[in-house]
C-alpha positions as CSV (number, residue, x, y, z in Angstrom):
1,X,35.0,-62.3,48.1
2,X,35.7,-58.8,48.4
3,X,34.0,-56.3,50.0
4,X,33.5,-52.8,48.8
5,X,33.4,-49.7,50.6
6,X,30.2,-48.2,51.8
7,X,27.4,-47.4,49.1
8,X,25.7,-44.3,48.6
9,X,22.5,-45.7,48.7
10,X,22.7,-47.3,51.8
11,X,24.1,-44.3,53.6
12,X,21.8,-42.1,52.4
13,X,23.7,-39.7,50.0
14,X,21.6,-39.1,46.5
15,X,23.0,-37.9,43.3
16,X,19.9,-35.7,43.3
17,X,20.5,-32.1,44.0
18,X,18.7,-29.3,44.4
19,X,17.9,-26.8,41.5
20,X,17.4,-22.9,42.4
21,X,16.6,-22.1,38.5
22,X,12.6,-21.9,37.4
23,X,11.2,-24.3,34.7
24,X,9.7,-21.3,32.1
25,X,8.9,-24.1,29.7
26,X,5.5,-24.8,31.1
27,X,5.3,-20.8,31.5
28,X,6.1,-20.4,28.2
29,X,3.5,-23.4,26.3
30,X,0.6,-21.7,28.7
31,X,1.3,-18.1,27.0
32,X,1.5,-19.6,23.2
33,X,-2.2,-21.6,24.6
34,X,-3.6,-18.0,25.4
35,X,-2.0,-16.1,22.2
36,X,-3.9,-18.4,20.3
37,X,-6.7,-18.5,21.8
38,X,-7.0,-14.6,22.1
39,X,-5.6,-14.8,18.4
40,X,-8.5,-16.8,17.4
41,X,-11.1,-14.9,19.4
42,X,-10.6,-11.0,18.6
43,X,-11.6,-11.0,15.0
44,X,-15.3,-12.2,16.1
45,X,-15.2,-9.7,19.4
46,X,-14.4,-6.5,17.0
47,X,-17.8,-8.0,14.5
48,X,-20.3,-8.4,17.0
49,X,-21.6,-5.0,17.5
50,X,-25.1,-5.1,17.0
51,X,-26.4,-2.0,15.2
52,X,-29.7,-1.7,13.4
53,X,-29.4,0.4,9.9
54,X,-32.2,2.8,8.4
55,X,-34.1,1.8,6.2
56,X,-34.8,3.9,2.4
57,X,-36.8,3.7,-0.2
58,X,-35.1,2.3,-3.3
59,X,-33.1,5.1,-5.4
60,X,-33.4,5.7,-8.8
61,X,-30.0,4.3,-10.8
62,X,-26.9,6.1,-11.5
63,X,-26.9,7.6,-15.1
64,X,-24.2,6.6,-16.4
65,X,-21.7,9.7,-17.1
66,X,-21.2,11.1,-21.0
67,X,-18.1,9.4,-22.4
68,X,-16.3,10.6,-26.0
69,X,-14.5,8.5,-27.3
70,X,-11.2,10.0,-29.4
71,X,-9.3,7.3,-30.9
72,X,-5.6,7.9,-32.6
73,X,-4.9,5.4,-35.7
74,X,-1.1,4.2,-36.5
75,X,-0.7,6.7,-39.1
76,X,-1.3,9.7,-36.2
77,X,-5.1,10.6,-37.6
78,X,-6.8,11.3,-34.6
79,X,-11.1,10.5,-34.7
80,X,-14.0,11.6,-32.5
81,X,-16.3,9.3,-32.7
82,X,-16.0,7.7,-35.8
83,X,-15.4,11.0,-37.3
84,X,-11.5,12.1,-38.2
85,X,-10.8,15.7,-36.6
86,X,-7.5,18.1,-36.5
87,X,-6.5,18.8,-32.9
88,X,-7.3,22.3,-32.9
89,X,-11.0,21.3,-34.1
90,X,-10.9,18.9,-31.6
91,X,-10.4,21.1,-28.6
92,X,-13.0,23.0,-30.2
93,X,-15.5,20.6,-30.5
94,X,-14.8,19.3,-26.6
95,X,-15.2,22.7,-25.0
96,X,-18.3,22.8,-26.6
97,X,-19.3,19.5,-25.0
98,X,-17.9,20.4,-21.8
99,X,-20.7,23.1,-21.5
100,X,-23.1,21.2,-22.3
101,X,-22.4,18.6,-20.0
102,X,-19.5,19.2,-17.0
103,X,-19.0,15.5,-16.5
104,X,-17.5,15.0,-19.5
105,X,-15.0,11.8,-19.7
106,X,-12.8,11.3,-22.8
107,X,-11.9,7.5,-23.7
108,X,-8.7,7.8,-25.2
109,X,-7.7,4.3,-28.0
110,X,-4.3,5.0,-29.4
111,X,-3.1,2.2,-31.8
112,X,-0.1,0.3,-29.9
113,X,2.2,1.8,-33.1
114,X,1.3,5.3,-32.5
115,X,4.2,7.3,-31.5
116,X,4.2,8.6,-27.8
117,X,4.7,11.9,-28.9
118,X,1.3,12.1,-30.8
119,X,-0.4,10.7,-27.6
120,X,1.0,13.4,-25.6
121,X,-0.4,16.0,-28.6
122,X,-3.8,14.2,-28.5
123,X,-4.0,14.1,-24.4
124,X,-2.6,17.6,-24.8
125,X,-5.5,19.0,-26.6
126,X,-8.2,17.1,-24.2
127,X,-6.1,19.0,-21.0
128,X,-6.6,22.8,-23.2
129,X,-10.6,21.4,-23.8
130,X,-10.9,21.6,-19.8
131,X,-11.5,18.1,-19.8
132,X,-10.3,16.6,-15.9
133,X,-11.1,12.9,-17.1
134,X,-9.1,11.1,-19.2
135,X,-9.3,7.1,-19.6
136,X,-7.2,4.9,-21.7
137,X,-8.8,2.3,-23.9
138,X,-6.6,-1.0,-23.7
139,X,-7.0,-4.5,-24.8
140,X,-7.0,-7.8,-22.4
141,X,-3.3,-9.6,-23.1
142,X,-4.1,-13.2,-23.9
143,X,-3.6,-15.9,-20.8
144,X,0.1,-16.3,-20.9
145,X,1.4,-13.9,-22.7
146,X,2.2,-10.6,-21.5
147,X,2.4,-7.3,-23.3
148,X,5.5,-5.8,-24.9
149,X,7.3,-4.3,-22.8
């Protein structure tokens, strides 16, 4: 039988040193614990201030505001209403409602073949009336099928 030298174990030596470097895992997990939590927590802080409102009597409703509607077919004939009207008469004919009420909004429906120039003409003419609100009339797109582009 053969004897070995002396162990390390029974002399006392370790393979265990000693580390100078800090462990920032645990550092690290306790920071992402408080982000969360702080995270989680701010939305409700901002929400709870307690203020008690006025209270009114109940308004009368809004009336709603005069709208014309001018509405340009494929062929370029341009209608107020349902009545067909030359631009000029047109301008005419919204100054004159302009006065009598300043709200005044104009629906524009232009047929989807009308040219762009005579929608500029007709928009145009609703500008020189002294009209400052102009809506477009357009129609919902069935589910799945876009418009043309």
């Amino acid at each position: 039988m053969a004897l070995r030298g002396p162990s390390p174990l029974a002399s006392g030596d370790s393979d265990f040193q000693t580390m100078s470097e800090i462990n920032v895992t645990p550092l690290v997990d306790v920071m992402l614990v408080l982000l969360t939590i702080f995270m989680i927590t701010a939305p409700f802080l901002l929400q709870s201030v307690k203020v008690k409102l006025p209270e009114t009597s109940p308004v009368a409703a809004l009336k709603p505001a005069q709208a014309m509607v001018v509405s340009v077919q494929p062929d370029g004939r341009a209608f107020l209403g349902k009545e067909a009207i030359e631009l000029p008469a047109l301008e005419a004919r919204l100054k004159a409602e302009l006065e009598k009420s300043p709200e005044l909004t104009v629906q524009l429906r232009a047929d989807a073949g009308v040219p762009y120039g005579r929608v500029t003409q007709v928009m145009a003419s609703v500008s020189r009336a002294g009209v400052a609100k102009l809506t477009f009339i357009t129609a919902h797109a069935p589910a799945g099928k876009p418009g043309k582009q």
